[in-house]
C-alpha positions as CSV (number, residue, x, y, z in Angstrom):
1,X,0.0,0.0,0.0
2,X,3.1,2.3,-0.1
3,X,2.4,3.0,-3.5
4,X,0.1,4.6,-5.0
5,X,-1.8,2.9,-7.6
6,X,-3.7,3.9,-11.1
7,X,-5.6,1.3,-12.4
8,X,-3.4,-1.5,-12.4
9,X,-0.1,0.2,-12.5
10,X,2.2,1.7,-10.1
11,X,2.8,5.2,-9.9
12,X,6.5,6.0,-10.9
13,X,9.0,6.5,-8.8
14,X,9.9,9.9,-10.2
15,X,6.5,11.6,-9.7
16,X,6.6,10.0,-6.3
17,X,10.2,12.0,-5.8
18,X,8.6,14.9,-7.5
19,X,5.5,15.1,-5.2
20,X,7.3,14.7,-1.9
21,X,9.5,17.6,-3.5
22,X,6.4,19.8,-4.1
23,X,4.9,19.4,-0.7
24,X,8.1,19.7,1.4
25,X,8.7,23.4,-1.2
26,X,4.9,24.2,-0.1
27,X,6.0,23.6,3.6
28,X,9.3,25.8,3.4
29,X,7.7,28.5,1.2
30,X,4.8,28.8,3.2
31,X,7.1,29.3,6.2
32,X,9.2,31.9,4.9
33,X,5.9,33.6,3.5
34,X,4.5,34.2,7.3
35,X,7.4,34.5,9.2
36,X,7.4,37.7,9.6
37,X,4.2,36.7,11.8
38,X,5.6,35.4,15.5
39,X,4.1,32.1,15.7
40,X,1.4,32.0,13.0
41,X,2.0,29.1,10.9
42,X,0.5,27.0,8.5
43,X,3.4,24.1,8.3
44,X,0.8,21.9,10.9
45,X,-2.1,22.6,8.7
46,X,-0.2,21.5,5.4
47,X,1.5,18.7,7.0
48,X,-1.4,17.2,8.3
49,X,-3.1,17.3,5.0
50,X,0.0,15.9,3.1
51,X,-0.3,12.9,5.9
52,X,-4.1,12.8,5.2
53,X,-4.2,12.8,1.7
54,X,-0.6,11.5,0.8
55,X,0.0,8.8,3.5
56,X,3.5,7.4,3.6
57,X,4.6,10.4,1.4
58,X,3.3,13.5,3.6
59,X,5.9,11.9,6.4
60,X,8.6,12.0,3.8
61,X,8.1,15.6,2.9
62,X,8.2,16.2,6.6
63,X,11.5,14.5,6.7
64,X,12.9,16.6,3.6
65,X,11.4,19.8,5.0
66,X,13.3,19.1,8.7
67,X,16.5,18.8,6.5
68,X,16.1,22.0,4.4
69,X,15.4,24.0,7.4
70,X,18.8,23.4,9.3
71,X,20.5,24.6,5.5
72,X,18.6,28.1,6.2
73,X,18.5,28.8,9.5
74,X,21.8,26.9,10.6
75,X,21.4,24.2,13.5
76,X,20.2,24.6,17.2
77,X,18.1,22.8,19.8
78,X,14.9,23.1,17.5
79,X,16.3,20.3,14.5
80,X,15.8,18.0,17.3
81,X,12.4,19.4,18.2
82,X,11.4,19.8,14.6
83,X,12.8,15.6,13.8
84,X,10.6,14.6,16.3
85,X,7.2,16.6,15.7
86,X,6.8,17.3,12.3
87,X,6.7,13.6,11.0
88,X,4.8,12.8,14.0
89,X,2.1,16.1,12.7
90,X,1.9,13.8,9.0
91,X,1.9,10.4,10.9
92,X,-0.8,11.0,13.3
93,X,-3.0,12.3,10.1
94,X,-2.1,9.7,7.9
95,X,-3.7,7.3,11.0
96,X,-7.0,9.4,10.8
97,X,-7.2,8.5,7.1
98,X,-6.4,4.9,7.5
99,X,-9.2,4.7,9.8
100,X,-11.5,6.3,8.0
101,X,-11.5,9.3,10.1
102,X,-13.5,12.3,8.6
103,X,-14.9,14.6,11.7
104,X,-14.2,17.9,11.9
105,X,-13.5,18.2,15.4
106,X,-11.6,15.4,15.8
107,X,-9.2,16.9,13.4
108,X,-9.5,20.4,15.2
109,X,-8.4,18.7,18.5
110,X,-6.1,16.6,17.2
111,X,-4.3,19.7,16.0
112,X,-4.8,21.5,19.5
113,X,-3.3,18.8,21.0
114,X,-0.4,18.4,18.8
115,X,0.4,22.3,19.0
116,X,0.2,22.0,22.8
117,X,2.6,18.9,22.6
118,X,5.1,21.2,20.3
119,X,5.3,23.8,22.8
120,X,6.1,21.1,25.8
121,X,9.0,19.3,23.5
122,X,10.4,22.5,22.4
123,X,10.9,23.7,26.2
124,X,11.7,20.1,27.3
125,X,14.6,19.8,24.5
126,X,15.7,23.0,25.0
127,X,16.0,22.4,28.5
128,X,17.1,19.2,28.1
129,X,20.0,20.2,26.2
130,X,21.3,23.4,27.2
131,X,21.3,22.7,30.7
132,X,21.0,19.1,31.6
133,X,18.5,17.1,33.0
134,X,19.8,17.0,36.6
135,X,20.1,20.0,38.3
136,X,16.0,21.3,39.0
137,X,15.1,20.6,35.7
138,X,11.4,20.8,36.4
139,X,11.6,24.0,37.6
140,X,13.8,25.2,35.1
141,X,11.1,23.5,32.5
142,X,8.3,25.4,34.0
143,X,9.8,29.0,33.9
144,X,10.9,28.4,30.5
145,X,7.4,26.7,29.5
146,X,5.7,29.5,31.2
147,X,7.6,32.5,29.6
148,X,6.5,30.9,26.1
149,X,2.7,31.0,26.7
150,X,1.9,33.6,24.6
151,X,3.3,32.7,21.6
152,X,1.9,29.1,22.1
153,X,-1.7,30.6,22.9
154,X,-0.9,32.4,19.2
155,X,0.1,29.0,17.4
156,X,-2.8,27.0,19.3
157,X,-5.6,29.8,17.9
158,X,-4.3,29.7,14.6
159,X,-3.9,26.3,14.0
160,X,-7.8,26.0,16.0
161,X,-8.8,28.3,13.4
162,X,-7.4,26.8,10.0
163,X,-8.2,23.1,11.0
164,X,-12.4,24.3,11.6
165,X,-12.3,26.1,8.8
166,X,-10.1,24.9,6.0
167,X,-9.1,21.2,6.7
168,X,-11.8,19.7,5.2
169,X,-12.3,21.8,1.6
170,X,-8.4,21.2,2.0
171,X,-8.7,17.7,1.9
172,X,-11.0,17.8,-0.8
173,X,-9.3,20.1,-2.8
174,X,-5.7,17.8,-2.4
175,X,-8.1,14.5,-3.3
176,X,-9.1,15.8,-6.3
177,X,-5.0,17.0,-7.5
178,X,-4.2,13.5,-6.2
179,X,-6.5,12.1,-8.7
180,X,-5.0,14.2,-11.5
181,X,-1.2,13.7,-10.8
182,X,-1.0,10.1,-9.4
């Protein structure tokens, strides 16, 4: 099932390299189109849908879009953050499609959750690794954790917002370009 399939033959492996390609330029050009915005993002949104819609290949473009990133912005304590949530963004979507999964608010929480999550690994891995895990680290996690808030409470509204309002005529919208290309 890694493949996708058109009639009876496989797709080819180059328009399976060119589509992971095109979603993982989406992802980075979408980034650098709202950074100028603290925290409003729309990398969860498009990953999710890649996973949803894509499978197998949404999680790949999340790999190759966690690569690119270091190449722009040089490395730091978020490569580690970013390996670990973005796949997991694409994976827990491509699950939701595997199983059928089609309400709106389950998607909507789903991303709440996730954001929520990204906040707590950031400030754990940051923690983690620029101070060690011994010395008060709880504490040390909760003044960090806290001093983020706001720009989490930004992230968590916009991706609340996008998922209730676009994730759906997303989907349908990627179904019907995965019809055409594949």
């Amino acid at each position: 099932m890694g493949f996708f399939e058109r009639g009876s033959k496989r797709t080819s492996s180059a328009k399976i390299i060119a589509l992971v390609g095109i979603m993982a330029a989406t992802l980075e050009c979408a980034k650098l189109a709202l950074m100028f915005l603290p925290n409003i993002e729309v990398v969860t949104i498009l990953l999710a849908l890649y996973g949803y819609v894509f499978g197998i290949w949404g999680v790949a473009a999340a790999f190759v879009f966690v690569c690119i990133e270091p190449l722009i912005y040089g490395f730091g304590t978020w490569v580690v953050s970013y390996f670990l949530y973005w796949p997991l963004v694409a994976l827990v979507f491509m699950i939701f499609a595997r199983l059928k999964i089609k309400n709106r608010i389950v998607f909507t929480l789903a991303a709440a959750v996730l954001t929520i999550w990204f906040g707590v690994l950031t400030s754990l891995v940051d923690i983690g690794l620029f101070s060690g895990f011994f010395d008060n680290f709880w504490h040390r996690f909760g003044v960090y954790y806290l001093r983020g808030i706001p720009f989490y409470a930004a992230q968590l509204a916009c991706n609340v917002v996008l998922f209730l309002l676009l994730f759906k005529f997303l989907t349908k919208k990627l179904e019907g370009v995965k019809k055409q290309f594949i």
